[in-house]
DSSP file (Angstrom, degrees, kcal/mol; ACC not computed):
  #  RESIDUE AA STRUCTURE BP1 BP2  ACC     N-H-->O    O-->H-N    N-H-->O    O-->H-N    TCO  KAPPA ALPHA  PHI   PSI    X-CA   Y-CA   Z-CA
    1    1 A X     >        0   0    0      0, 0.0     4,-1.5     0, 0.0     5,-0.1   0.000 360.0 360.0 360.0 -41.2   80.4  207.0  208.1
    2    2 A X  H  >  +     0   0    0      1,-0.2     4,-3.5     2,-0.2     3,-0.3   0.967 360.0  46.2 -86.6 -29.3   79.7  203.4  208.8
    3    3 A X  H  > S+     0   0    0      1,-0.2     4,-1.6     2,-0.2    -1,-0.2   0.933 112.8  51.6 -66.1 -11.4   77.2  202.6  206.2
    4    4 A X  H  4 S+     0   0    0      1,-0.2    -1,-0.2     2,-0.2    -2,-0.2   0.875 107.2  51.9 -66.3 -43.0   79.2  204.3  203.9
    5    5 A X  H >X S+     0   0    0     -4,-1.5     4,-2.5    -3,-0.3     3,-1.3   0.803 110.1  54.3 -44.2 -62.9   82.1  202.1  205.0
    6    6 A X  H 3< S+     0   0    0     -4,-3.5    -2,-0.2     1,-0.2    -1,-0.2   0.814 105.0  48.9 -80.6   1.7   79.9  199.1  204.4
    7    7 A X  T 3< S+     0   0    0     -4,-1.6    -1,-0.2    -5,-0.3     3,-0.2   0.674 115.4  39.3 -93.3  -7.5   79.0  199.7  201.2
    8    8 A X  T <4 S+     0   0    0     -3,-1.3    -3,-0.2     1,-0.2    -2,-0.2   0.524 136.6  23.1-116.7  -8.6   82.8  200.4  199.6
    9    9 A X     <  -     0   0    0     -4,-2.5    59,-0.3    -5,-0.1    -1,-0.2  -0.299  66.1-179.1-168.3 108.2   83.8  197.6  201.8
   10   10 A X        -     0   0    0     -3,-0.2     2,-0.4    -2,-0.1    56,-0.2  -0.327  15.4-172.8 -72.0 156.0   81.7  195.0  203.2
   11   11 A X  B     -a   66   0A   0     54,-2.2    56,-1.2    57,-0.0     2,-0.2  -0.991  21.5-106.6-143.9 148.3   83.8  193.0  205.1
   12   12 A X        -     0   0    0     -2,-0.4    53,-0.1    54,-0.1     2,-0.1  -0.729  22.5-129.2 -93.8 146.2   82.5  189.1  207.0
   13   13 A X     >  -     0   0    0     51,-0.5     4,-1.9    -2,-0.2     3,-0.2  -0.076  32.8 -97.5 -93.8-175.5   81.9  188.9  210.1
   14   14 A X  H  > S+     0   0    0     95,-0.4     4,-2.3     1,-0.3     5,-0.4   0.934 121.3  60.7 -84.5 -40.9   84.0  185.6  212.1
   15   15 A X  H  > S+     0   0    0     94,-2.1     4,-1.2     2,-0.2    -1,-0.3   0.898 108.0  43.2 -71.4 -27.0   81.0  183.3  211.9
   16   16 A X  H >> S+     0   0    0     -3,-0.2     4,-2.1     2,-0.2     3,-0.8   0.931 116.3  48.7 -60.8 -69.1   81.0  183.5  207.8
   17   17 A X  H 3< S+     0   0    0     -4,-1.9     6,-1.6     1,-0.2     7,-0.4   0.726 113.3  43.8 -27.0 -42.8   84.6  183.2  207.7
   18   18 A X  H 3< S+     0   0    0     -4,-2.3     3,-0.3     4,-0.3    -1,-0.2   0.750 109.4  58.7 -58.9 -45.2   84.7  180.3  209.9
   19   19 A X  H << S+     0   0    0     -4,-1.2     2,-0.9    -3,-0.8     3,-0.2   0.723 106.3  52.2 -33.9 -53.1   81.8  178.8  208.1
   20   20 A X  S  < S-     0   0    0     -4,-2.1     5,-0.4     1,-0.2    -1,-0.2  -0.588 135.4 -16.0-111.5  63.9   83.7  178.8  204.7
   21   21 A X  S >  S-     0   0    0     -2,-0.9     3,-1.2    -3,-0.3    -1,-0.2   0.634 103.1 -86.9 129.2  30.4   86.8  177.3  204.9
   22   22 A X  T 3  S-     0   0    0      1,-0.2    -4,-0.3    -3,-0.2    -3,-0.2   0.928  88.3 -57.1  29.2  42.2   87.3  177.2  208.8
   23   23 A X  T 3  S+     0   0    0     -6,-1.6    -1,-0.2    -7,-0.3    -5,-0.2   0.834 123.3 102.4  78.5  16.8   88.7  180.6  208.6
   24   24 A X  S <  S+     0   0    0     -3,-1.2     2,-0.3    -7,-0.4    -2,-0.1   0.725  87.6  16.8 -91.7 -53.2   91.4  179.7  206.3
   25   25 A X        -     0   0    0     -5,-0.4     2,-0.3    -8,-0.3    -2,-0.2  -0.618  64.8-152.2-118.8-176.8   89.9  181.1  203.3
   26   26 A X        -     0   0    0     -2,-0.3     2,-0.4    -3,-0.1    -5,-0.1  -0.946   7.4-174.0-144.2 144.5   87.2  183.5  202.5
   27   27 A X        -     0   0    0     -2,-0.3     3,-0.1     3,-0.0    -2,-0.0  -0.883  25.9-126.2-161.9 112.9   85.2  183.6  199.6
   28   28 A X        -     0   0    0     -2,-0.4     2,-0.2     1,-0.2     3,-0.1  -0.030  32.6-103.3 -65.9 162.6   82.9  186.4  199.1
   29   29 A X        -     0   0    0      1,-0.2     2,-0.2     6,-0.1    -1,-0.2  -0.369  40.6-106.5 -96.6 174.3   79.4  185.6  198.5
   30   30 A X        -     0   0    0      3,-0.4     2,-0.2     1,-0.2    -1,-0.2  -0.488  55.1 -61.2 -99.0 165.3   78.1  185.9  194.9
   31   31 A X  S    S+     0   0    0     -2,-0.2    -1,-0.2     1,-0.1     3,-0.1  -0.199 117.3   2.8 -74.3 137.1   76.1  188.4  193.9
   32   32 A X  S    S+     0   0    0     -2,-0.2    -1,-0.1     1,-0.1    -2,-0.1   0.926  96.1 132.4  68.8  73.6   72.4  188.8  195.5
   33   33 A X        -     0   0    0      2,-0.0    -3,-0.4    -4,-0.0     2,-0.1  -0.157  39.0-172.8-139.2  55.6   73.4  186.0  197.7
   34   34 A X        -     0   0    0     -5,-0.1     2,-0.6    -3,-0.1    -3,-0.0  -0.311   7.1-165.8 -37.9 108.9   72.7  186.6  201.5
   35   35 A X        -     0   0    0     -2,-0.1     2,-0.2     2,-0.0   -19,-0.1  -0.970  13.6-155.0-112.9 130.2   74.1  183.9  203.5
   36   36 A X        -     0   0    0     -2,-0.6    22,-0.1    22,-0.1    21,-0.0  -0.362  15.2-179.7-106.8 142.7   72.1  184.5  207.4
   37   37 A X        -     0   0    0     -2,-0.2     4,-0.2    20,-0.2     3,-0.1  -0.394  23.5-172.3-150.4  81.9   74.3  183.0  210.6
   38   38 A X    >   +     0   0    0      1,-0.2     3,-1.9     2,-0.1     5,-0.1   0.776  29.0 173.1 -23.3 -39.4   72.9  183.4  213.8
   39   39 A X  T >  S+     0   0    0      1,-0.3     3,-3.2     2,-0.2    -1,-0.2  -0.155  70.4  10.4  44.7-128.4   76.4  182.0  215.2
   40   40 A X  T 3> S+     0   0    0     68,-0.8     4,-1.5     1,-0.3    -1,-0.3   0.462 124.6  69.0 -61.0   6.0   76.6  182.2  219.0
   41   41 A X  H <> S+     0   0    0     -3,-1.9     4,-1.7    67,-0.2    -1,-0.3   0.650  91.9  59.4 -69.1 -11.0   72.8  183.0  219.1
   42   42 A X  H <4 S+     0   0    0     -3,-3.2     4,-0.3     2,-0.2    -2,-0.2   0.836 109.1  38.0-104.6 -31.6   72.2  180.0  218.2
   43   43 A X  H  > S+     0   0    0      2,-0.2     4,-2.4     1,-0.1     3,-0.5   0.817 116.6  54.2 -77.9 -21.8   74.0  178.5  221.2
   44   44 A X  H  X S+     0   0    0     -4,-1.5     4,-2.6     1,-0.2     6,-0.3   0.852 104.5  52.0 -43.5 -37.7   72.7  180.9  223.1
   45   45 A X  H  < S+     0   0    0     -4,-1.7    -1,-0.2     1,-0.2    -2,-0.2   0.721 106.7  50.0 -82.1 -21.1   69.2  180.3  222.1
   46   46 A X  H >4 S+     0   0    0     -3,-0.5     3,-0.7    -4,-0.3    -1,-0.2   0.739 106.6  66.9 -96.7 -45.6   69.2  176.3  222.8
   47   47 A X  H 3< S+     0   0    0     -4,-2.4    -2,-0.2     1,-0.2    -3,-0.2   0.950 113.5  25.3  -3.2 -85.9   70.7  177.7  226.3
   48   48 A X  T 3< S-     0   0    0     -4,-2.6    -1,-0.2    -5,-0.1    -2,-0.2   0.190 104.5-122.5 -93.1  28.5   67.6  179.3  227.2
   49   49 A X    <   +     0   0    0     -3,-0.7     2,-0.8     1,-0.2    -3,-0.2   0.101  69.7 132.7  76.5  -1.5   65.9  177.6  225.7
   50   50 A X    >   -     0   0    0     -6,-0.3     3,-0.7     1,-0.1     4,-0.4  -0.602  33.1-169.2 -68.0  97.5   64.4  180.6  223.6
   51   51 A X  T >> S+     0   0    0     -2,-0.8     4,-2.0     1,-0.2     3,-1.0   0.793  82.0  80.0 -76.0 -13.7   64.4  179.9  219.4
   52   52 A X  H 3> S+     0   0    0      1,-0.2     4,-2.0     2,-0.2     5,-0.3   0.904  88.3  52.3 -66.7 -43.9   63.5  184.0  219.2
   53   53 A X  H <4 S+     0   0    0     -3,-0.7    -1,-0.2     1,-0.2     4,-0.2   0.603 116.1  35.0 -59.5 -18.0   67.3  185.0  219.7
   54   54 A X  H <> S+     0   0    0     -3,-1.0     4,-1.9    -4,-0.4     3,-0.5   0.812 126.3  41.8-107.5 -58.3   68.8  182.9  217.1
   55   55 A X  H  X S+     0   0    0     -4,-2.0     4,-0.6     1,-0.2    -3,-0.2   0.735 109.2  54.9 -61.7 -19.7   65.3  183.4  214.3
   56   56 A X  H  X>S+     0   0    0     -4,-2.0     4,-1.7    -5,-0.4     5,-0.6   0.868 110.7  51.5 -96.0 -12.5   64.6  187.1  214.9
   57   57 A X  H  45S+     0   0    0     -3,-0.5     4,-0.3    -5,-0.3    -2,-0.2   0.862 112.3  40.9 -29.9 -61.4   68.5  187.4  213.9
   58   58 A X  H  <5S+     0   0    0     -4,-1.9    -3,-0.2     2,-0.1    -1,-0.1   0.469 124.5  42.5 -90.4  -8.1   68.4  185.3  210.4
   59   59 A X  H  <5S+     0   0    0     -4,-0.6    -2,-0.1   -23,-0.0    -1,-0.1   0.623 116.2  44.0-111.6 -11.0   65.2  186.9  209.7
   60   60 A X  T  <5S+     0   0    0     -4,-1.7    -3,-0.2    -5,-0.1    -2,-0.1   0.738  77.0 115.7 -92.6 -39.3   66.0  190.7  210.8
   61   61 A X      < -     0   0    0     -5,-0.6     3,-0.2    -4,-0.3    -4,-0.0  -0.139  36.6-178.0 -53.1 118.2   69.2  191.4  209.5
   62   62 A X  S    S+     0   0    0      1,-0.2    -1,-0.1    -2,-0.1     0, 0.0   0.815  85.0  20.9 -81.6 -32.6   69.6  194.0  206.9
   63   63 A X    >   +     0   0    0      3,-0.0     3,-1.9   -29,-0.0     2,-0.4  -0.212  43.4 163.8-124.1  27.8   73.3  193.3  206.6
   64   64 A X  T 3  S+     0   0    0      1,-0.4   -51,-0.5    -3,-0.2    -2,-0.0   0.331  84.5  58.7 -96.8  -0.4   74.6  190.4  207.7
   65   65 A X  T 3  S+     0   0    0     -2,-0.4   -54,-2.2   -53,-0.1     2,-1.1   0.132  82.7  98.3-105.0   0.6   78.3  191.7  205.2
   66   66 A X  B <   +a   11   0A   0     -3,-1.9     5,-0.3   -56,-0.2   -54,-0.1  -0.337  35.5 133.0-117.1  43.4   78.5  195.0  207.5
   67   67 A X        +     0   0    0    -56,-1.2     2,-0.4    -2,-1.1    -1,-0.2   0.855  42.9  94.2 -58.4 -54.7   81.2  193.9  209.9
   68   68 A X  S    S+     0   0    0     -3,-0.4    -1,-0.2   -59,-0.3   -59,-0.1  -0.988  93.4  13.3-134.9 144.3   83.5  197.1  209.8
   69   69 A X  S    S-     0   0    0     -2,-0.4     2,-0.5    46,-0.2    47,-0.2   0.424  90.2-138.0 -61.2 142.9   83.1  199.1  211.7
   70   70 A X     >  -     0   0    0     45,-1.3     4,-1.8     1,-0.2    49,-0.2  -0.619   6.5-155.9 -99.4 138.3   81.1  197.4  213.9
   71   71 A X  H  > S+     0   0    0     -2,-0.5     4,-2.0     2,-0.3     5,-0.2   0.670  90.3  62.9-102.6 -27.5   78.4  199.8  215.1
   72   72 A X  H >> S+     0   0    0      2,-0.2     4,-1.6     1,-0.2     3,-1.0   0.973 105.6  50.7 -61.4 -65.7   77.8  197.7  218.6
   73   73 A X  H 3> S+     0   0    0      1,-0.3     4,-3.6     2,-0.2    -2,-0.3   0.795 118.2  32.2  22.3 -96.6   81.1  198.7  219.1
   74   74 A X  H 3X S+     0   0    0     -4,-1.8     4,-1.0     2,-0.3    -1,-0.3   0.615 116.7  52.2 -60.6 -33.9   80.4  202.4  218.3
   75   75 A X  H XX S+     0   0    0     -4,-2.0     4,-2.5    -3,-1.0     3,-1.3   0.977 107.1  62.3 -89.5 -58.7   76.4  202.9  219.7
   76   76 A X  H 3X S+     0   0    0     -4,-1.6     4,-1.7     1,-0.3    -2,-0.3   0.942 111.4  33.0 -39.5 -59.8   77.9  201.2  223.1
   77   77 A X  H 3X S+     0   0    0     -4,-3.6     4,-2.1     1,-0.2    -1,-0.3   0.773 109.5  61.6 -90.8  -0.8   80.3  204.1  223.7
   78   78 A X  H <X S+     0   0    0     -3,-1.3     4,-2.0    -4,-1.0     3,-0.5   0.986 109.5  46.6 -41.7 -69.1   78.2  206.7  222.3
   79   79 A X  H  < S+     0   0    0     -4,-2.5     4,-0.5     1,-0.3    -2,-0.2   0.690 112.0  54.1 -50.8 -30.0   75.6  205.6  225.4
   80   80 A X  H  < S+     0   0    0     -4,-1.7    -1,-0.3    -5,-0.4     4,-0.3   0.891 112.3  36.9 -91.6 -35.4   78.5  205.7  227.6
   81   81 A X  H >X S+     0   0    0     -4,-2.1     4,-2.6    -3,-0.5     3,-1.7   0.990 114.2  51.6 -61.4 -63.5   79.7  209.2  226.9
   82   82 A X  T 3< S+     0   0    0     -4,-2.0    -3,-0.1     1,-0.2    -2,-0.1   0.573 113.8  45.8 -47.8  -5.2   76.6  210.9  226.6
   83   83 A X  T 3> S+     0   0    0     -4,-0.5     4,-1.2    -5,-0.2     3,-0.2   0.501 116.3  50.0-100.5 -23.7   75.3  209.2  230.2
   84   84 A X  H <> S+     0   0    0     -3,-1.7     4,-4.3    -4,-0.3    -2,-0.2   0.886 114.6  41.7 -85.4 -39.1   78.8  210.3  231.7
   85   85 A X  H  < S+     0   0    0     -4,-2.6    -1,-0.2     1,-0.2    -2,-0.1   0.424 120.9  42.9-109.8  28.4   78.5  213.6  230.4
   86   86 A X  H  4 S+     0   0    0     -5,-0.2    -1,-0.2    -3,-0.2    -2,-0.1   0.469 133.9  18.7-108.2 -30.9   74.8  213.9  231.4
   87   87 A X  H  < S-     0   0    0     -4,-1.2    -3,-0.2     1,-0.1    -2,-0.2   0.518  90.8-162.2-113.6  -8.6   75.1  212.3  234.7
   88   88 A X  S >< S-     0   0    0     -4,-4.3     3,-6.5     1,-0.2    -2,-0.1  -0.020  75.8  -5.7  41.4-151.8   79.1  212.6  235.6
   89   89 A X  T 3  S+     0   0    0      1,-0.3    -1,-0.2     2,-0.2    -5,-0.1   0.260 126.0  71.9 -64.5  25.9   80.3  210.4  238.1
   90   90 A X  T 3  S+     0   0    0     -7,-0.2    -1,-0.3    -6,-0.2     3,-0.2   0.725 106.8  42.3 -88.3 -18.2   76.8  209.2  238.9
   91   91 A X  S X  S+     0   0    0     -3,-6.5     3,-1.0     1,-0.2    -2,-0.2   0.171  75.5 110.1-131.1   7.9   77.1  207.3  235.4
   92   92 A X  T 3   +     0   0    0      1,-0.3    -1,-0.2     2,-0.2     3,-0.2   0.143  67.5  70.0 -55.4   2.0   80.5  206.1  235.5
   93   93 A X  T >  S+     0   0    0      1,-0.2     3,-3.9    -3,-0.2    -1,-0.3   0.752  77.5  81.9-134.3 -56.6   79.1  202.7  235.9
   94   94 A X  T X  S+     0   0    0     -3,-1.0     3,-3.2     1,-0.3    -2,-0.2   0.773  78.7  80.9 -25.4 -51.5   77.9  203.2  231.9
   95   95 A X  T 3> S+     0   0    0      1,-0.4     4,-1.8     2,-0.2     3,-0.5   0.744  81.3  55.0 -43.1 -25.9   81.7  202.2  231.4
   96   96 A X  H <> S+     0   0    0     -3,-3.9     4,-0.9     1,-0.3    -1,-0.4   0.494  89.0  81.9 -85.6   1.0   80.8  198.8  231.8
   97   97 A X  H <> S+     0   0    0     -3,-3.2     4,-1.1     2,-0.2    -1,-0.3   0.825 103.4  29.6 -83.5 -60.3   78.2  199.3  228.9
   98   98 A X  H  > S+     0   0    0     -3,-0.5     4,-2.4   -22,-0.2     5,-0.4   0.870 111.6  59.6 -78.2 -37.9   81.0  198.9  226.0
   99   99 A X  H  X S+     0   0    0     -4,-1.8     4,-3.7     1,-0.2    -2,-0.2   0.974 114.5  44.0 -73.9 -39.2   83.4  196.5  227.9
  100  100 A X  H  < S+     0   0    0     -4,-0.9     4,-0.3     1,-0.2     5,-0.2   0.948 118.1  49.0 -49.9 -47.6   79.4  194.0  227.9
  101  101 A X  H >X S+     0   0    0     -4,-1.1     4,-2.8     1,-0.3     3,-1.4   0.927 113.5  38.9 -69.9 -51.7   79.0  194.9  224.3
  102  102 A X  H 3X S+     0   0    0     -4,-2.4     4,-1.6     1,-0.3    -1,-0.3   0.840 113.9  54.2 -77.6 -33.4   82.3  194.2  222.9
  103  103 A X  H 3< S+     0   0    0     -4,-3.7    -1,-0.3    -5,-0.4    -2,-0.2   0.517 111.3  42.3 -94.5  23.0   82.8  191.1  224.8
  104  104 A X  H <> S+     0   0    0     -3,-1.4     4,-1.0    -4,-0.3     6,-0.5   0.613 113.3  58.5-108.0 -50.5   79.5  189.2  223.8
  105  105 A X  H  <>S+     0   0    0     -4,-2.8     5,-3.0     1,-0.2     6,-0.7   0.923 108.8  45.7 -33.8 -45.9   80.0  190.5  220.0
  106  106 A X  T ><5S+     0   0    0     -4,-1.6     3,-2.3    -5,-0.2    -1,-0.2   0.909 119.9  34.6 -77.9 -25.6   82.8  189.0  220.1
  107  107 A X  T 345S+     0   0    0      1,-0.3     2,-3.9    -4,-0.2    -2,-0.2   0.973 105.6  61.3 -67.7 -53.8   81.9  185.8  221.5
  108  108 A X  T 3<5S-     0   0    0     -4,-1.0   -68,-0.8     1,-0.2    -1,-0.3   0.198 118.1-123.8 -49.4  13.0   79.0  185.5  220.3
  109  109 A X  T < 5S+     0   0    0     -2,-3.9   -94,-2.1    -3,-2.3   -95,-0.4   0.740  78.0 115.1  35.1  23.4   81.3  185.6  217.0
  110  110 A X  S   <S+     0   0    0     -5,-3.0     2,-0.3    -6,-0.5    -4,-0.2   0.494  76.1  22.4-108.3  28.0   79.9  188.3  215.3
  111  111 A X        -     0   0    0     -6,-0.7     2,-0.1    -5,-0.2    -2,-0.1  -0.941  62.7-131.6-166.5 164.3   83.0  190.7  215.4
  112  112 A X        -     0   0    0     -2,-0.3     4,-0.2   -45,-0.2   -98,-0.1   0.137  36.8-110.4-102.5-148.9   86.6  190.7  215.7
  113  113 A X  S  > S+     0   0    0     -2,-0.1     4,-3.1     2,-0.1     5,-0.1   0.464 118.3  68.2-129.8 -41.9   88.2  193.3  218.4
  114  114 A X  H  > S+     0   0    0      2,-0.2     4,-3.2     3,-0.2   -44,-0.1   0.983 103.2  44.7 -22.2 -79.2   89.7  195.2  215.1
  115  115 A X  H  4 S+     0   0    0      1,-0.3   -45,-1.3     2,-0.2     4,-0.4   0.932 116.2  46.5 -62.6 -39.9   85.8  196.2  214.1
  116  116 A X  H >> S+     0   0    0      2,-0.2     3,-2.8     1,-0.2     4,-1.9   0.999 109.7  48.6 -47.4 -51.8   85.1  197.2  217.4
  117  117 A X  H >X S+     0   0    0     -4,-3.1     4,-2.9     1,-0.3     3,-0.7   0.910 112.9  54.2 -65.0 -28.5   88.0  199.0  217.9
  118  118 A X  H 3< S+     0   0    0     -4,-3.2    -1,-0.3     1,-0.2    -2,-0.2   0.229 102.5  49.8  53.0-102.4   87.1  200.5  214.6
  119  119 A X  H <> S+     0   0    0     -3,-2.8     4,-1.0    -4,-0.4    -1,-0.2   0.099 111.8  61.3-110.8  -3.2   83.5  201.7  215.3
  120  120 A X  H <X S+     0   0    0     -4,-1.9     4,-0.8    -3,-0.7     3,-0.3   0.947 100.3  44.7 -79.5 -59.3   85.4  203.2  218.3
  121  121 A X  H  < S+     0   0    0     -4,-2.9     4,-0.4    -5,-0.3    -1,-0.1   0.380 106.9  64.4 -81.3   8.8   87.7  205.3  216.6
  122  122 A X  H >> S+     0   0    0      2,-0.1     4,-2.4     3,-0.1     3,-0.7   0.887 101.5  52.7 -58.3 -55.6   84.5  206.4  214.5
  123  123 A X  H >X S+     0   0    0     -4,-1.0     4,-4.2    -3,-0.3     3,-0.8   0.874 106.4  49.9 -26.2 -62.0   83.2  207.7  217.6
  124  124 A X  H 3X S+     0   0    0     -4,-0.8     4,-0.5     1,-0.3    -1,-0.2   0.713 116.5  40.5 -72.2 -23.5   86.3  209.7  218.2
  125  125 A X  H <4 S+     0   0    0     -3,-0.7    -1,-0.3    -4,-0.4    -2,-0.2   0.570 126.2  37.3 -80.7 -17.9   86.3  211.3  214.4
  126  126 A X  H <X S+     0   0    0     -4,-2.4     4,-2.7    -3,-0.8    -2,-0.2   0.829 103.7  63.3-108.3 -35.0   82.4  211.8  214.6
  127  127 A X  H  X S+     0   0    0     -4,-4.2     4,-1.7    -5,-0.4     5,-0.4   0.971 107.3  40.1 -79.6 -52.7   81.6  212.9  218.1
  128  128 A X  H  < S+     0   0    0     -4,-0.5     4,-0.3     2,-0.2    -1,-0.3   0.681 116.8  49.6 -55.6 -10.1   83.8  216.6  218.2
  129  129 A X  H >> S+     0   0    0     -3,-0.2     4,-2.8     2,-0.2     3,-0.7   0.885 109.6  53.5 -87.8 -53.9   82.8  217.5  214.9
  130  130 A X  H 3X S+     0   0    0     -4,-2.7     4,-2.5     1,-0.3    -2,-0.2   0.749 109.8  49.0   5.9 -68.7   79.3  216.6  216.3
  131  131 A X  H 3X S+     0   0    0     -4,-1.7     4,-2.1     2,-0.2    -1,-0.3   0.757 109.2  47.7 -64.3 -34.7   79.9  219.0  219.0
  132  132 A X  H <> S+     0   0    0     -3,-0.7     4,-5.9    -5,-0.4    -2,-0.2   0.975 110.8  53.4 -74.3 -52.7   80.9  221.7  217.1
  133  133 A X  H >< S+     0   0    0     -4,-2.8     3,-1.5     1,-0.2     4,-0.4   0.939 107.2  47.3 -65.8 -57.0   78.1  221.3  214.8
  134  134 A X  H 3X S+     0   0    0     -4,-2.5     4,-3.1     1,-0.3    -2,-0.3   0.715 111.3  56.0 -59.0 -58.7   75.3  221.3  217.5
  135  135 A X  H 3X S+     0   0    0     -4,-2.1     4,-2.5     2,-0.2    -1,-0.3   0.874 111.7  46.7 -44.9 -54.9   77.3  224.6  219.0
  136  136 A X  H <X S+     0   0    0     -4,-5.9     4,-0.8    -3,-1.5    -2,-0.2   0.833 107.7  48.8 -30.3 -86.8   76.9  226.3  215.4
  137  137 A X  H >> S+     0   0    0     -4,-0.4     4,-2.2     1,-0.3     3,-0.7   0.669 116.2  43.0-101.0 -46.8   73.8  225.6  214.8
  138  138 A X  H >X S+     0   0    0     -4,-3.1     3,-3.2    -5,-0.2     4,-1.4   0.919 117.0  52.5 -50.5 -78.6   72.7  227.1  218.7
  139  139 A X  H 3X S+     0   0    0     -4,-2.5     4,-2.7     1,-0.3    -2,-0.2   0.745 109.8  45.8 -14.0 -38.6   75.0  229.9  218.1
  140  140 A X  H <X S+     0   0    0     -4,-0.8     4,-2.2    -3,-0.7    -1,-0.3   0.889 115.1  45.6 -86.1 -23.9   73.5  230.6  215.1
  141  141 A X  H <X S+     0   0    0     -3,-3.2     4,-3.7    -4,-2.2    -2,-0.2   0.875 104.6  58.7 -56.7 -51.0   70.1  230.3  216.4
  142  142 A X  H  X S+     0   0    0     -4,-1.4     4,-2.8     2,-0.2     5,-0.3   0.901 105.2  54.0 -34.7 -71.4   70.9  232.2  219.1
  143  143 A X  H >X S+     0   0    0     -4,-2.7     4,-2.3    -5,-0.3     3,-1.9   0.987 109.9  47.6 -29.1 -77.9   71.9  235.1  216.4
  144  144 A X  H >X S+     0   0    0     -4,-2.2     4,-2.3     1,-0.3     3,-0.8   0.876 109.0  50.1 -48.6 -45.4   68.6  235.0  214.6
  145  145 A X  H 3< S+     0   0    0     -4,-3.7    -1,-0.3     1,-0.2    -2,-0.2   0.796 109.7  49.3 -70.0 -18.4   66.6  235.1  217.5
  146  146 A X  H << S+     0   0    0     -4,-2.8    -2,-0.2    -3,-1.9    -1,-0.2   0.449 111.2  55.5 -83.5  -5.8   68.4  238.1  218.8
  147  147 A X  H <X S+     0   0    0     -4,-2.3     4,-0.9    -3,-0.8    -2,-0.2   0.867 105.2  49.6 -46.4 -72.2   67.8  239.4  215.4
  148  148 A X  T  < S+     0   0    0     -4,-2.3    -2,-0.2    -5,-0.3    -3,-0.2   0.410 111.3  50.9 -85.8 -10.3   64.0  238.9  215.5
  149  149 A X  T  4 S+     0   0    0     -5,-0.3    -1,-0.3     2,-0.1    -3,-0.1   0.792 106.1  50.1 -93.3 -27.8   63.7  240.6  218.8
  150  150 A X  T  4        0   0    0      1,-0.2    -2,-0.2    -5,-0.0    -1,-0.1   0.888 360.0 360.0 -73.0 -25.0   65.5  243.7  218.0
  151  151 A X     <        0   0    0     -4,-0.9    -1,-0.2     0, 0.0    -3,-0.1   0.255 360.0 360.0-110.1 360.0   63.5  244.3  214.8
């Protein structure tokens, strides 16, 4: 659902906007045109003095237009239900897993609270259908193999 999402609408993340027009205007990039931003890696990375956080960014990024739904957003609370409902209350702690992710995306200016919230409510559309399927598909298994025994 989210690449699909970034391909019928790529949307910029805050450090291009900001970039172009201080966040007044926006002006999509032209076509075949990747413009790379590190943003807050970039103070991060002069922080600790580490150039790898800011370079394996501007040189790794497949997407740099793929803003919403923001998938940090969405992979963070995956990890945090499937560890709650793997571990219970041993794994309640996982909570604290999206609140990290979503407030360094956003400082770190590469999301808005909108795309998190988002990749969140992807979660909420994707993860019971999810379920459902994975039950078929045992159920169904289940069948066949109680099939293949009788026979």
């Amino acid at each position: 659902m989210g690449f699909l999402t970034f391909i019928l609408l790529p949307a910029a993340p805050p450090w291009y906007v900001w970039n172009d027009g201080n966040g007044l205007r926006f002006t999509p990039p032209e076509t075949g045109q990747v413009i790379v931003n590190a943003a807050g890696l970039k103070d991060l990375s002069s922080i600790a003095g580490l150039k790898i956080l800011a370079s394996a960014f501007e040189n790794l990024n497949a997407n740099p237009y793929a803003a919403v739904p923001s998938l940090h957003g969405a992979y963070s609370v995956i990890a945090a239900i499937f560890a709650i409902r793997r571990w219970g209350k041993k794994a309640a702690w996982m909570v604290l897993f999206p609140v990290a992710m979503w407030f360094s995306t956003m400082w770190l200016n590469h999301h808005y609270l909108i795309d998190l919230l988002w990749g969140a409510a992807y979660v909420a559309i994707a993860y019971p259908i999810s379920l459902k399927l994975v039950d078929f598909v045992q159920k169904r298994k289940s069948e066949q193999d109680l099939a293949t025994d009788q026979a």
